[in-house]
C-alpha positions in Angstrom: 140.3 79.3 134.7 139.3 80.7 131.5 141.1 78.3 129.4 139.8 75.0 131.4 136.5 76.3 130.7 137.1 76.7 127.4 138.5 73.0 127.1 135.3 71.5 129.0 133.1 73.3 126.5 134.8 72.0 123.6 134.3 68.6 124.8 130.4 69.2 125.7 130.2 70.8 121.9 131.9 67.4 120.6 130.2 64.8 122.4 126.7 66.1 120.5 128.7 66.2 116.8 130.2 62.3 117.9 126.7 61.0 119.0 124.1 63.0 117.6 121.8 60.6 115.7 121.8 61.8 111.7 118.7 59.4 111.2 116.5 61.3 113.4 117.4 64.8 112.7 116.8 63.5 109.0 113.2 62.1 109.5 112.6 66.1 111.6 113.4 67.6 108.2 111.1 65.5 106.5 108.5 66.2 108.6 108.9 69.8 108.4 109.1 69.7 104.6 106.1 67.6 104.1 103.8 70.4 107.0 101.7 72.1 105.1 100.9 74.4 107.5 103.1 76.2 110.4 106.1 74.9 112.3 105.0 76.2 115.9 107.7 75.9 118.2 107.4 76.1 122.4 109.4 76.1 125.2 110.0 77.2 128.9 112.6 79.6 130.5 116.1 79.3 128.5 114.7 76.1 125.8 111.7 78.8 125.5 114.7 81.4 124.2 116.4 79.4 121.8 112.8 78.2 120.5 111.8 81.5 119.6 115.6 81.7 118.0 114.6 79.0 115.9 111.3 80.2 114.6 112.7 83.3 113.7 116.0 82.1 111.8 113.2 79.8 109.6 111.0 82.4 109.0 113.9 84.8 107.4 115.2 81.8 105.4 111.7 80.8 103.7 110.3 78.4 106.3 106.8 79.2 107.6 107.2 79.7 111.5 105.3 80.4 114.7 106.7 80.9 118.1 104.6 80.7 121.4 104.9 80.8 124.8 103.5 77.6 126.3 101.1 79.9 128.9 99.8 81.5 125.4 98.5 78.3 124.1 96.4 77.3 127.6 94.6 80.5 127.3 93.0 80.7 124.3 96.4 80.7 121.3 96.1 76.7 121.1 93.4 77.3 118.5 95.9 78.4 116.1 97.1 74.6 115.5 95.5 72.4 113.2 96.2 69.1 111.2 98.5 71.0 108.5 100.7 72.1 111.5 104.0 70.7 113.1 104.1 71.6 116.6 108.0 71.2 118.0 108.4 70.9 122.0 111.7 71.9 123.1 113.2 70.8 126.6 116.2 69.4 128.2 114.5 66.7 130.3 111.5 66.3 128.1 109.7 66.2 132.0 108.7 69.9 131.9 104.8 70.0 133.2 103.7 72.9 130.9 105.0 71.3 128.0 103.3 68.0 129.1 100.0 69.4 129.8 99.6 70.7 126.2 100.2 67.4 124.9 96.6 66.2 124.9 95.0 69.4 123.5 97.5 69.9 120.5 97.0 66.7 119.5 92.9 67.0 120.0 93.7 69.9 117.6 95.1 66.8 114.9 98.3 68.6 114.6 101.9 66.4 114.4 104.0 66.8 117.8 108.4 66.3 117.3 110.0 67.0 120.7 113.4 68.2 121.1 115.0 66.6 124.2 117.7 65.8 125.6 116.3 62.8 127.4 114.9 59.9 124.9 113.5 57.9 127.5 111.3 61.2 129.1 107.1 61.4 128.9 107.7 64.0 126.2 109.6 62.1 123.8 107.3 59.4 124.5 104.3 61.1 124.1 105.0 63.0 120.8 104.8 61.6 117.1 108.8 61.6 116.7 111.6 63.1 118.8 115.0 64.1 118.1 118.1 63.6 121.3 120.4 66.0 121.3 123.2 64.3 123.4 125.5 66.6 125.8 127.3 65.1 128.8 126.7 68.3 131.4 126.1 71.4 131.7 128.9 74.1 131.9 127.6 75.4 135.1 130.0 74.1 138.1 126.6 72.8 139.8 125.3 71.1 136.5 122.3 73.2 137.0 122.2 76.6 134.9 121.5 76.1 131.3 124.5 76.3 129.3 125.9 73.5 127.0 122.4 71.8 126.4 121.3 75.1 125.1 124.0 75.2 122.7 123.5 72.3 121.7 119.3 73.5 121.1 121.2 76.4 119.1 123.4 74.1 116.8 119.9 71.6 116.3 117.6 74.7 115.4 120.7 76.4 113.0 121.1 72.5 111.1 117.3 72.3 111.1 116.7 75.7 109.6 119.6 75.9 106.9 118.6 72.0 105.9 115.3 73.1 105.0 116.7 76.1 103.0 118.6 74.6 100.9 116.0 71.5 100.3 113.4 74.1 99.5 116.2 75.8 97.0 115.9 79.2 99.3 117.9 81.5 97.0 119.7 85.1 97.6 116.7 86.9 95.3 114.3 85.2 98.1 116.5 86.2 100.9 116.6 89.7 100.0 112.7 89.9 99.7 112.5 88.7 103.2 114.9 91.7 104.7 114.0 94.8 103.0 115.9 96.8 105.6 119.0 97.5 107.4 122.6 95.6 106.3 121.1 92.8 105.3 118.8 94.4 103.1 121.6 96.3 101.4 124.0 93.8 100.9 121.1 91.7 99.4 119.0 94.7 97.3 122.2 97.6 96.5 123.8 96.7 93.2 126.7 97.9 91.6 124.8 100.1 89.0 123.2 102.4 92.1 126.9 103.1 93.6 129.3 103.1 90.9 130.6 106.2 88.6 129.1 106.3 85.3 128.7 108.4 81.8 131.1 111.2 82.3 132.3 111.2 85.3 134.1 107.9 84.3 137.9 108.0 84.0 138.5 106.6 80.7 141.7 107.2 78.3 142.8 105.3 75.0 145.9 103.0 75.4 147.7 105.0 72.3 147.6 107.6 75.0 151.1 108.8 76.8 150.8 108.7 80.6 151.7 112.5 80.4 148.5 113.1 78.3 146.2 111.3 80.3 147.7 112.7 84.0 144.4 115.3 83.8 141.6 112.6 83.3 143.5 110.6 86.3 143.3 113.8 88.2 140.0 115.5 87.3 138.1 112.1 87.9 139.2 111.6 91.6 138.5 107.8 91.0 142.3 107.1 91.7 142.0 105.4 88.4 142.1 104.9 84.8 140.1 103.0 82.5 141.8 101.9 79.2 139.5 101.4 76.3 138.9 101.4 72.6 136.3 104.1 70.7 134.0 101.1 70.8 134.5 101.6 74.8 135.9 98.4 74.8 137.4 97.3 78.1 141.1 96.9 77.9 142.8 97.2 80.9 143.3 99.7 84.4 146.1 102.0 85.2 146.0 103.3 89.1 147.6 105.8 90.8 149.5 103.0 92.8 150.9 102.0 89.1 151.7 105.7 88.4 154.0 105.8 92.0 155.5 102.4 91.0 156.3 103.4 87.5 157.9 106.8 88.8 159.6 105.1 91.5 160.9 101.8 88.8 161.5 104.0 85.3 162.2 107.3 86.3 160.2 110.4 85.2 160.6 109.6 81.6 157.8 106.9 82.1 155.4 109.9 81.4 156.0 109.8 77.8 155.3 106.0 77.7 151.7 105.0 76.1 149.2 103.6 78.4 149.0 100.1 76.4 152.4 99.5 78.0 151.4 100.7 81.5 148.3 99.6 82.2 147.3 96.0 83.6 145.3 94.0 81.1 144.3 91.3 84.0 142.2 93.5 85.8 139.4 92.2 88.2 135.9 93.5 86.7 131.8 92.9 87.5 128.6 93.8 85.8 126.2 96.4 86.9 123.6 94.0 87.8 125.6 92.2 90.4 125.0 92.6 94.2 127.5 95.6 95.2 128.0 93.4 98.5 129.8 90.8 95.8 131.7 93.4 94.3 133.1 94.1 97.8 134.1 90.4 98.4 135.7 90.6 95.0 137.9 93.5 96.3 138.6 92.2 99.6 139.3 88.8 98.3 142.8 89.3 99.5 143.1 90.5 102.4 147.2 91.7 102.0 146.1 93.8 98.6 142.8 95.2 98.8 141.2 96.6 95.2 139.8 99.8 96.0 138.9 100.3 92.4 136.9 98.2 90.1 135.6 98.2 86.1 131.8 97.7 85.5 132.1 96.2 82.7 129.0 94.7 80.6 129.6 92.1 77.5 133.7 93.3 77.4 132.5 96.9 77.7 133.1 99.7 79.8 130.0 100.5 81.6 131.2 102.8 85.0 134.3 102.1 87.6 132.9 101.4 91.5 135.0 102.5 94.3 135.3 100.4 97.6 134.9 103.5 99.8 131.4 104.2 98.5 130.4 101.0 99.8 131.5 101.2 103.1 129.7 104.3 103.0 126.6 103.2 101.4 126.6 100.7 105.1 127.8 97.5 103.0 129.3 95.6 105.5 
């Protein structure tokens, strides 16, 4: 059962990518770009749902939003629209009464009216400024009744919608991270490198003239499961781990102790500045997903500035 429903729902997804119309979701971003004002979006029962969505997703990516109830605006909220405003009606029919009934008095109000249906020929299309058709062939429900693939296909409208706008209004990660202060997003966006990773002494740093026996303590004492090879200027020249020391032991023998680390260590090492995001230091070390790098160099114009540890990101909730 599972896997015929799974086969009707990717056809409902793919009939609105083959035959949604690019030229009308087009001219609704370039209405919402040139609103001055607030994009109010409505909607009743499940289109009411993915409305909200909507507004909410363009609010946290830079776009000035407003979700309402339709109820809200026929007792008193309709005074919030004006002629800067873009008021978007969302419904599968485009024959819902409430929606209809607040045609005439947000327009009174001068504001611009875009429905979302899936019905081009319905009163609501007709009786708006522009209107985008999102096309689906039926619902999921057995009965073609319950809400289900046409609002996915609201979903996948508002998501285009809202990240098209983003990136026309050059939305960048800096803005982003203003507009979620708190929880994981906040820290992936505001947490750099330079609040997490080791620094001054307790960095593990030993001079490539160094033999591997001489610079066992640092490598110990440091608990950073690594060494970072550098000149007196501090200059950054390579990383010797304790997954090099058990790989030397277990390839040369226990005479590799006397070696020096210039002939140990790994020149090519993955590094990042303090200033960067700690969440990109993470994708840097989980880049590969069969070899981890659970240690990695700060390192600041080609020198050595701290070493940041993976696990004190996933501590610091860096997900």
């Amino acid at each position: 059962m599972l896997t015929e429903l799974l086969q009707e729902q990717l056809r409902n997804i793919e009939h609105y990518f083959t035959h949604l119309d690019l030229a009308s979701v087009e001219s609704a971003v370039q209405e919402c770009l040139k609103t001055r004002g607030l994009i109010v979006f409505t909607g009743v029962g499940k289109s009411g749902i993915i409305a909200e969505k909507i507004a909410m997703t363009m609010i946290s990516t830079g776009t000035k939003a407003l979700y309402l109830p339709p109820t809200n605006f026929l007792h008193g909220d309709i005074g919030i629209l004006s002629e800067n405003d873009l008021f978007v009606l969302i419904s599968r029919s485009g024959e819902t009464e409430e929606l209809l009934n607040l045609v005439p008095f947000a327009k009174k109000r001068g504001a611009r009216l875009m429905a979302v249906v899936s019905s081009p020929d319905s009163r609501l299309a007709k009786q708006c400024d522009l209107s985008v058709n999102l096309p689906f062939e039926k619902e999921l429900c057995p009965f073609d009744l319950a809400p289900t693939s046409s609002t996915t296909v609201q979903l996948l409208f508002g998501d285009l919608l809202a990240i098209a706008l983003m990136r026309s209004k050059g939305f960048d990660l800096s803005s982003y991270a203003l507009n979620h202060p708190s929880g994981s997003i906040g820290k992936k966006m505001s947490v750099t490198v330079d609040e997490l990773m080791f620094k001054g002494d307790q960095v593990p740093l030993a001079r490539p003239e160094q033999r591997l026996v001489d610079a066992l303590v640092e490598l110990t004492n440091k608990r950073c499961g690594a060494l970072l090879v550098a000149d007196e200027q501090k200059q950054f020249l390579g990383i010797f781990t304790d997954g090099d020391l058990r790989r030397a032991l277990q390839t040369q023998g226990p005479d590799v102790i006397q070696k020096p680390l210039s002939e140990l260590m790994t020149r090519t090492a993955l590094t990042i500045g303090k200033d960067q995001l700690a969440w990109e230091a993470r994708k840097i070390m989980q880049k590969d997903p069969k070899k981890f790098v659970m240690m990695l160099p700060v390192v600041d114009n080609g020198k050595v500035e701290g070493i940041l540890r993976l696990h004190d990101i996933v501590q610091a909730g860096i997900s």
